[in-house]
N, C-alpha and C positions, 0 to 999 in steps of 0.2 A: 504494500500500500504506500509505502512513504516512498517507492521511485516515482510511482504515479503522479504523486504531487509533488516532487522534485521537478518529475518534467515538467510539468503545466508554471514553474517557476515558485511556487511557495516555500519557505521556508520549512525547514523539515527537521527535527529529531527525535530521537528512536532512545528509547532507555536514561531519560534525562535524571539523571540521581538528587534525589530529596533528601531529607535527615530521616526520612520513614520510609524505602522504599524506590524504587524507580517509575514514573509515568513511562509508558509505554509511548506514548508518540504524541508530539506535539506538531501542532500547523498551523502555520501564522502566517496570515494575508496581511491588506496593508487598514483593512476595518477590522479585519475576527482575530482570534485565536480558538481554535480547535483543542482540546484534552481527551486525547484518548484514552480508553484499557480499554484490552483484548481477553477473553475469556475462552475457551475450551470446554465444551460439552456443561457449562456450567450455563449461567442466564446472564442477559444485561444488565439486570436489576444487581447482580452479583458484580459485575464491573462495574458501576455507578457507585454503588456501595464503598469498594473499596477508594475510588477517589477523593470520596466525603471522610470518610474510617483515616484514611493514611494523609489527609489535607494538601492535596497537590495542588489544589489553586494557590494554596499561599504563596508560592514565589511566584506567582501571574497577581498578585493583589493591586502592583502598582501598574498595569497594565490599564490604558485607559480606552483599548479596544474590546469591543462585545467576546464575552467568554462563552464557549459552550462546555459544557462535561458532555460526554459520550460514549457509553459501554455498550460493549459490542461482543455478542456471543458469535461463536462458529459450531457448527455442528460436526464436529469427528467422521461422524456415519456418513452424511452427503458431503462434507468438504466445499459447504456456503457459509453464510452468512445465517444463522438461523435468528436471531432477534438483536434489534438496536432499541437502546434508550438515550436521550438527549436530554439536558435539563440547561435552560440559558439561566445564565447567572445575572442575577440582578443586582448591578452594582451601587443603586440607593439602597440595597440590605445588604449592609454587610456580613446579615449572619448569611449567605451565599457564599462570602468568601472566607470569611475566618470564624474558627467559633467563637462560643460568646466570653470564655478567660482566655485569647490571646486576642485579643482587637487592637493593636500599638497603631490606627491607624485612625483618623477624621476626614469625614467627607468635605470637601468645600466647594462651594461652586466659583468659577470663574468670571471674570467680568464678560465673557460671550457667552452664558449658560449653561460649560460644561460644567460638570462633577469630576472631580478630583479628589484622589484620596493621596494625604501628607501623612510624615507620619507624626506622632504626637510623646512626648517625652514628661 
């Protein structure tokens, strides 16, 4: 999957290491960022899971392009795609991106109506 959007030009990586763990693939256009997990005869709801469980949004918090999480099952037996789950993160709730005892971050908006998060000390 990540040559595919290597071709098409997006930004690509594969096992990016966390304090908890590796993300499985990240993909960053020049609006989105993409978070994948990949899951094996297991469910999406099990890859989603574990994005939220191991907090890999957190080092995408200062990211001020649209986040998706996305777990992705395959099926062993037929060797597809057997179920996707997507969840767009909503970055006016931070509990989307961090839980609610590690939050070192505030929202502000900008003088053109973005939101922005700084972090707070």
């Amino acid at each position: 999957m990540s040559l595919i959007f290597k071709a098409v030009g997006f930004y690509t990586e594969t096992e990016r290491h966390t304090s908890d763990g590796r993300m499985d693939m990240v993909v960053q256009t020049s609006d989105y960022v993409y978070l994948f997990e990949f899951k094996l005869d297991k469910s999406a709801e099990d890859a989603l899971a574990q994005i939220e469980e191991k907090q890999y949004s957190v080092p995408l918090a200062h990211e001020p392009r649209k986040l998706y999480k996305i777990g992705v099952n395959f099926s062993g037996k037929s060797r597809r795609v057997e179920s996707c789950k997507m969840k767009v993160v909503d970055r006016d709730n931070i509990k989307d991106i961090l839980p609610i005892n590690e939050r070192p971050f505030q929202t502000f908006t900008t003088a053109d109506g973005q939101n922005i998060l700084a972090g707070v000390s």
